[in-house]
N, C-alpha and C positions, 0 to 999 in steps of 0.2 A: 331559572335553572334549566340548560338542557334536557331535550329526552331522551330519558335513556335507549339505547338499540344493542339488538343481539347482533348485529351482522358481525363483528370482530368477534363473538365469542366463536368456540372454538365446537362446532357444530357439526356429524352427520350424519346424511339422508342413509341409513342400512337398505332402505327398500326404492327409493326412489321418489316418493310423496309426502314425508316431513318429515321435517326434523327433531333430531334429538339430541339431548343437551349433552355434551362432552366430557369427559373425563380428559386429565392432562395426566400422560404417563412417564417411568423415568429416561431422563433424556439418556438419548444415545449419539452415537455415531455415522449409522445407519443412514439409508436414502428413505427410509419411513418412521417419523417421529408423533408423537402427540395424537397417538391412534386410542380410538375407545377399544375395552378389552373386551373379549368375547363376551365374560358373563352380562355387561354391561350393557352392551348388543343385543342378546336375547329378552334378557328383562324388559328393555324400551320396545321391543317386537308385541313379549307378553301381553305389557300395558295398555301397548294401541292395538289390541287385539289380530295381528297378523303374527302368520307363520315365518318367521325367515327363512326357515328352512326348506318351505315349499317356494317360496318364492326366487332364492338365490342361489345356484348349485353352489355343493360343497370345495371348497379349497383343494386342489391338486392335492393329493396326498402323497407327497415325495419328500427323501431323505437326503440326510449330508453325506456327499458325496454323485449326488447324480447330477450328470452332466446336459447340457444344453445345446444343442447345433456342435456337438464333439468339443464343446469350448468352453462353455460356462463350465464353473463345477462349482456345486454349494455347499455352502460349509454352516451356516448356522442360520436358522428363522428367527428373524426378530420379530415381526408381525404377522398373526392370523385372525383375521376377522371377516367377515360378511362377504365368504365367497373367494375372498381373494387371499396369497399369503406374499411378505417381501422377506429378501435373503440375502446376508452379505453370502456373497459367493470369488471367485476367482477363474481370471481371464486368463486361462493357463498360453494362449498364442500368445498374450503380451505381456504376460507374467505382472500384473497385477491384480488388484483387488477393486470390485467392482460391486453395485447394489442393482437388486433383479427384483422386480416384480410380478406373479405370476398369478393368472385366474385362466378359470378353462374356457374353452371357443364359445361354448355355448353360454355363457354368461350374461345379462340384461346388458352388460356396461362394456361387453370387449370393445366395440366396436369406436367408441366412443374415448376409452382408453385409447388406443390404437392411433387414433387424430390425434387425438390431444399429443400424445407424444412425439406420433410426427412433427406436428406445427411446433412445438418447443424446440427441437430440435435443429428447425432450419432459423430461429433466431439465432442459435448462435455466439451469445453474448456471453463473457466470461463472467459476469455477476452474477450470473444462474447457474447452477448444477448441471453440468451438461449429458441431454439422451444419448447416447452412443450407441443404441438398436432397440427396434422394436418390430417383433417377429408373432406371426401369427403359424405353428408348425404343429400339424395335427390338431390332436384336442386342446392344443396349451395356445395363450397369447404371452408374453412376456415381453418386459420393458428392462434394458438394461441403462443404467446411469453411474457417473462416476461416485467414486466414493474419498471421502476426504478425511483420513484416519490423525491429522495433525489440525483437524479444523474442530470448536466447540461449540457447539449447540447453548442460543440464547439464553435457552432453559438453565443449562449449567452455572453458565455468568452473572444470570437474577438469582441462583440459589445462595451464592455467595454476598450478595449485598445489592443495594443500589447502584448505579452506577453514576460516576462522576461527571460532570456537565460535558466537558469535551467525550466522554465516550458515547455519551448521551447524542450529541450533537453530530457528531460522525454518524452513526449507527441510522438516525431517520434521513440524515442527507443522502448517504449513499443507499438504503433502503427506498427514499421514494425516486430518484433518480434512475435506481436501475427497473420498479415497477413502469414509471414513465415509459421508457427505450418499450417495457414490452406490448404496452395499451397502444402505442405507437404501430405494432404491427399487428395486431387483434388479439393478443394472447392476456388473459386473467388469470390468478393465484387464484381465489376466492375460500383458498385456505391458506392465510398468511399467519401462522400462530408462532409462538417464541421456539418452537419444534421442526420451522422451516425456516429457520434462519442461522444458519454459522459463523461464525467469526477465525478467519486464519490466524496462521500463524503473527502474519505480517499485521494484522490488522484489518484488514478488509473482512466488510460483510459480505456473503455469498446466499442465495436464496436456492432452497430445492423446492420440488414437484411443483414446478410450473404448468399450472394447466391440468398435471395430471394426476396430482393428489384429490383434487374436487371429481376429477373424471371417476377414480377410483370408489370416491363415495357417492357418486351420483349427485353433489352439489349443482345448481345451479343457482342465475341468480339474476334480478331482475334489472338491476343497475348496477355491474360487474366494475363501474370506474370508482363508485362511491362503496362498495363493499371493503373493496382492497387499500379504500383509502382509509378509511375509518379502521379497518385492520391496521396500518401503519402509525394512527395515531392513539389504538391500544398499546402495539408494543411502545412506542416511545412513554406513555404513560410508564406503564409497568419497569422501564429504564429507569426511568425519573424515582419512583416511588419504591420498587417493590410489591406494587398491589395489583391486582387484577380491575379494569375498571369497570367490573360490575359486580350485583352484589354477589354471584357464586364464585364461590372458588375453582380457578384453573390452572394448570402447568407448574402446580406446585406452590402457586402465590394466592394470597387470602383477596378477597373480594374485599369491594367496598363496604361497611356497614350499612343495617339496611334501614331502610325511609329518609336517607339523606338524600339522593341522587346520585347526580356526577356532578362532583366538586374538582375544583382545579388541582394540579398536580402539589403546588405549594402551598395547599390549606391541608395535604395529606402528611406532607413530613418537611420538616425545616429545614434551610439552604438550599432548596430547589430552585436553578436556574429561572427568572421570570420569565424570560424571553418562551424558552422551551415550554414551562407549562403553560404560557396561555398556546403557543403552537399545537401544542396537544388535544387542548380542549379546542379548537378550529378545526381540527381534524375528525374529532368523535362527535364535532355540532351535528343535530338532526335538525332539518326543514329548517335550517336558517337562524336558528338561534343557538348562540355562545353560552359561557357560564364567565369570560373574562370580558373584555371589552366589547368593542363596538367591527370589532373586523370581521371581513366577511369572513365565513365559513371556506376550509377546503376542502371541495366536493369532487376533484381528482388529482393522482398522484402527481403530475403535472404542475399543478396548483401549490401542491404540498411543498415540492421541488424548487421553486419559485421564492414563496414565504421561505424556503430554509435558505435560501441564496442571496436574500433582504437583510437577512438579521447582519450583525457584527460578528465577524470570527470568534468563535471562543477557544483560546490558545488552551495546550495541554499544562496540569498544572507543573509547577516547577519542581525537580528531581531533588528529594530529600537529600540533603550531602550527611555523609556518616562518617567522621573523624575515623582516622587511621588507629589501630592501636599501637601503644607506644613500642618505643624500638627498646628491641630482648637482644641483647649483647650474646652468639653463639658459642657453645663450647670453643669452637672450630678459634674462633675470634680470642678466646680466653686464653688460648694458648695450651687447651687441656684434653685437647681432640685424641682420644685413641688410648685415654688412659683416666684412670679415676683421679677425680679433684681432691688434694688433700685439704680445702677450704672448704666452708659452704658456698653453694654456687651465687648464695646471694650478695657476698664481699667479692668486689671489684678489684683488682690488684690490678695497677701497671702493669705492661707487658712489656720488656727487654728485648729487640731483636737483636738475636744471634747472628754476627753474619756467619755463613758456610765456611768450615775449614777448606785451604789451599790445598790446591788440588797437587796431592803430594803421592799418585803412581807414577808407573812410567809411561805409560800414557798421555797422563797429564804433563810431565814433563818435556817428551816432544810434543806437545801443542802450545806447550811458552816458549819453547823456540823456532817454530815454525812461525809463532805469531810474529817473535822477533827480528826475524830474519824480511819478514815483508815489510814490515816496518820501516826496516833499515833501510831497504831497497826503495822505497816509495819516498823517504827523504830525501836521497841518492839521485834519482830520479827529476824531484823538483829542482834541485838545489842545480842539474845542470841544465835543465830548461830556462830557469831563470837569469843565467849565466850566459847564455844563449842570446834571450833577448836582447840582455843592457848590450850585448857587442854590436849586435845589431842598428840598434838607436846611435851606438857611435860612429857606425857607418856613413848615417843620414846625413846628407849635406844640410839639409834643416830648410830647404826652399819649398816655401809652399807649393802645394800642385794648383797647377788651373783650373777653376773649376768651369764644366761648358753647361751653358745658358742655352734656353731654347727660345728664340723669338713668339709671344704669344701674342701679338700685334692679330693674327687672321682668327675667325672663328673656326673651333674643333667642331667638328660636322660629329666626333667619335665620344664626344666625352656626355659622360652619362650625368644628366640633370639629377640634383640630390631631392630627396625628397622635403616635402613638405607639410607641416600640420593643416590638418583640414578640420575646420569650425564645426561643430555640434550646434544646431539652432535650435532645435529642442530633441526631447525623448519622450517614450511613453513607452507603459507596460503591455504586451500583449499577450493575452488569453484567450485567443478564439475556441481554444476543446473545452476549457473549463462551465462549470454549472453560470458562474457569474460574470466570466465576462474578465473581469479585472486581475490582479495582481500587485497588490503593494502600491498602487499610484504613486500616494503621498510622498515615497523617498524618492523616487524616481531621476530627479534634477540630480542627485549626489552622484552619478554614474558617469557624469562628465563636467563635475566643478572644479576637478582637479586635486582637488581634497583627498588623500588617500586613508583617513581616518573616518571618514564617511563612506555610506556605502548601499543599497538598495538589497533588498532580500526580497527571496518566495515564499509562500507562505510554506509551513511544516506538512510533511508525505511520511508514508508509513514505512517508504520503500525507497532505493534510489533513483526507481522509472517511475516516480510520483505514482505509489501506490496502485500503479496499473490504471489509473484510472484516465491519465492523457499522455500522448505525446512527447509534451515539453511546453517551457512556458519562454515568454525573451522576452528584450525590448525591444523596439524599431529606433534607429536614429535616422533625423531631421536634418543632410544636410543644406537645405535650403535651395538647391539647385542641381543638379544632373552635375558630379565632377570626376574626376577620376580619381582610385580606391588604388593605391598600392599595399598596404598593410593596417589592419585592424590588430589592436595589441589591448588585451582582456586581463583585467588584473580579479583574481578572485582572494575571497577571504573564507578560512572553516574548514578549506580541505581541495583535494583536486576532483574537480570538475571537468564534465564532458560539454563542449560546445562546439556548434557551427555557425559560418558564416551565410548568410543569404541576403539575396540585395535584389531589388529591382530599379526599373528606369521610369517605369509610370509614373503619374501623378498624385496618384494614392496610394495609399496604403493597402495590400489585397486581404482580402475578410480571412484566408483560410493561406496555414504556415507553408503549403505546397505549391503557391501560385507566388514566391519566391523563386527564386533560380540558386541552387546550391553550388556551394563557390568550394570550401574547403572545412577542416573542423580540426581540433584539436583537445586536448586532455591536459588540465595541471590547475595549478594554483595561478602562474602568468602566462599565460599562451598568447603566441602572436600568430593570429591569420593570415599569411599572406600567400595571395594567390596564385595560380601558375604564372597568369600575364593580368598586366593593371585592365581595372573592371571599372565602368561606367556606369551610376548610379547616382540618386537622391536619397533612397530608402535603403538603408540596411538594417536586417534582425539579426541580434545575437539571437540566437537559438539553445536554449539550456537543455539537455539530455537527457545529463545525469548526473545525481546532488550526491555531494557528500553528508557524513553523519555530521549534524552538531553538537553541542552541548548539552541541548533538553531533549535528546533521546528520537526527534525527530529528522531528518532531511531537509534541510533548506541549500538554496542557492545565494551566493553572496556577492555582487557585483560593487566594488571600490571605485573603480576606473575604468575607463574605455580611451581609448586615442588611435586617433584615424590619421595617417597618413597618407601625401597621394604616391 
């Protein structure tokens, strides 16, 4: 059995020298979540015999409606704790809504705040909650960050149930992937709790206080890659199960019971993904040892990123269909619209159409004979045109005419050579932006067997710019030799799609979609690429954009056919 570790629990330093055990609060909206409440703060002060109060100046003491650098202006405190308060507030120059963090200058942790929010700031990356200022002005430091009033807090999402394998499996892929991007540039969470994690509208997971929620509580930590990792495979437990995976309760979820251990995610509750819960328990392993198999331990988010880009996709499940209800025959339909039924409404009776009475004003009387009258004329009309002709025909002496022949004996220097189909010698999927690499392999070949009931797919996106999370995905065709490209013609299936053409002359294939040379692109169901003037090439990508909606509620791309012409 694994050992158990605090680093995921949800933990912090009030004073700067230990820790204290967390309370998980009710989730909000806010850019500060899953904060210990004051009383809770002073109590853990009491017990380890400090003052907080001498130790940590008091919280700004400002109300709703004071403003910030003439811009902020705050509208309600969501959190006051140990020194410092946050505020949804509003960014009256760009007339949005925005979340502010405030502690005064003289504070143990301005300074420190202040970095931290810098350095998060110039990563950058849309997976995270993004800084948008942070100002040191008089006695005050504040951190402004956006705010995301259509995005749900994890917390919310676990309140309501477990979560199903595929939301499960999204949620730590794109969770440890975007941690990765930030270990990458020196940046740690070291407070990854169910209260720092959102979920949009679209789907996508979004992470806040990067860096600068542990700044705020004086977190630090000795191995920052293994902290934030093992934080990723609490929340994916807690996905999986609904439990907290340790014995205290937190974020609104029950702990484990206690002198068990950490048990796998599928000895906690039944139909739990295998795959996932031993992932999870890989992720919460201490010093090397599992609680499932024999696989190493993930000791950075990196690591985690990796193992979740291994496994087999887990497709989302299939969309309940709910029969129609049955067809209710309308007044309108009954022929009883505008007046009371002398039946009950639920005896069907034939309905007799009336035709309209003749049009018997005077009105309508000169409009039957104006109709008449064109009528007549348009008979009139034919009848000497046709009269016209046959005289005509009688005229003809009936000798054929000559027809003149062009000698084609010499070659036309002018005449335009027809095209030609040009051979596919093979294909393959490309994903250079993606976590893994690939794309669909396996159908790959159906994209130019000619077969147009066959056909290759993407995998499902939450969005039609694949979830924000790449570029676009294509294939490259093979053809076998450097030839010339008159037209490329894209048969899709599922809906109209965005694509472009790119080709090079190399002899490889290039690692990355922009060391391509882009040729042209188009939009539809059958688009044909063809270019200003014929192109020289071995290697061409289709290039996919952007996906239409399918069936199962997600985005895929559908390729039946390809044919290249030169």
């Amino acid at each position: 059995m694994a050992e158990r570790s605090t680093a995921a629990v949800d933990v912090a330093d009030n004073s700067g020298d230990e820790p204290l055990t967390a309370k998980a609060d009710a989730a909000s909206t806010d850019g500060m979540a899953d904060t210990q409440d004051a009383e809770s703060a002073s109590s853990s002060d009491a017990e380890n015999g400090r003052d907080g109060s001498a130790a940590v100046p008091a919280s700004p003491d400002l109300h709703s409606g004071h403003k910030l650098a003439r811009r902020y202006r705050l509208e309600e405190c969501v959190t006051r704790l140990d020194g410092f308060s946050s505020w949804r507030a509003v960014d009256e120059k760009l007339r949005r809504a925005v979340g502010v963090h405030l502690l005064p200058a003289d504070h143990p942790r301005a300074r420190s705040v202040l970095a931290a929010a810098r350095s998060s700031a110039l990563l950058g990356d849309p997976r995270f909650v993004q800084v948008l200022d942070a100002v040191e002005e008089g006695n005050l430091v504040y951190v402004v960050h956006e705010w995301l009033p259509d995005a749900t807090e994890l917390t919310a999402l676990l309140a309501a149930g477990p979560m199903d394998a595929h939301d499960a499996y999204q949620l730590v892929s794109q969770i440890s992937q975007a941690m990765a991007a930030a270990h990458r540039e020196g940046l740690a969470h070291l407070r990854l709790t169910p209260g720092a994690v959102l979920r949009s509208s679209t789907g996508q997971y979004r992470i806040r206080g990067l860096a600068v929620n542990a700044a705020l509580r004086g977190i630090t930590a000795d191995q920052p890659l293994r902290t934030d990792t093992e934080a990723i495979g609490a929340l994916l437990y807690a996905a999986l199960t609904r439990r907290w995976p340790y014995e205290s309760d937190a974020y609104g979820l029950s702990g484990l019971p206690k002198d068990l251990g950490l048990i796998p995610p599928d000895q906690v509750r039944a139909g739990v993904h295998r795959g996932l819960s031993e992932l999870a328990m890989r992720a919460l392993a201490n010093d090397g040892a599992t609680a499932s198999r024999q696989e190493q331990p993930c000791t950075t988010p990196d690591e985690l990123a990796k193992a979740v880009a291994a496994m087999p996709r887990i497709l989302p499940p299939e969309p309940a269909f709910t029969a129609p209800p049955e067809y209710q025959r309308t007044t309108y339909q009954q022929g009883t619209y505008g007046r009371p039924s002398a039946r009950p409404s639920s005896a069907t009776q034939p309905v007799i159409a009336v035709p309209p009475p003749p049009l018997q004003s005077r009105t309508g009387k000169a409009l039957k004979w104006a109709v008449s009258a064109l009528l007549i004329a348009a008979l009139g009309l034919g009848s000497w045109q046709l009269a016209e002709t046959v005289l005509d025909r009688g005229k003809d002496s009936g000798e054929p005419t000559p027809t003149r022949t062009t000698d084609s004996g010499g070659d036309d220097k002018n005449a335009v050579e027809p095209s030609k189909p040009v051979s596919v010698v093979r294909a393959q999927d490309y994903d250079p932006l993606g976590a893994d690499g690939s794309e669909k392999p396996a159908s790959i070949e159906n994209v130019y067997d000619g077969d147009a009931s066959s056909y290759w797919t993407t995998d499902g996106y939450y969005s039609a710019d694949f979830g924000r999370l790449k570029e676009g995905v294509g294939v490259v065709l093979d053809l076998g030799k450097v030839q010339q490209v008159g037209n490329v013609e894209v048969s899709f299936l599922g809906g109209s799609t965005s694509v472009e053409l790119r080709s090079t002359e190399g002899s490889s294939i290039p690692q990355l979609p922009d060391a391509f040379t882009k040729i042209t692109k188009g939009t539809g169901t059958k688009v044909s690429l063809k270019p200003d003037k014929a192109v020289q090439a071995r290697y061409l990508l289709v290039w996919l954009t952007k996906l239409p909606l399918s069936d199962d509620g997600n985005y895929r791309g559908k390729i039946s056919d390809i044919k290249v012409t030169s």
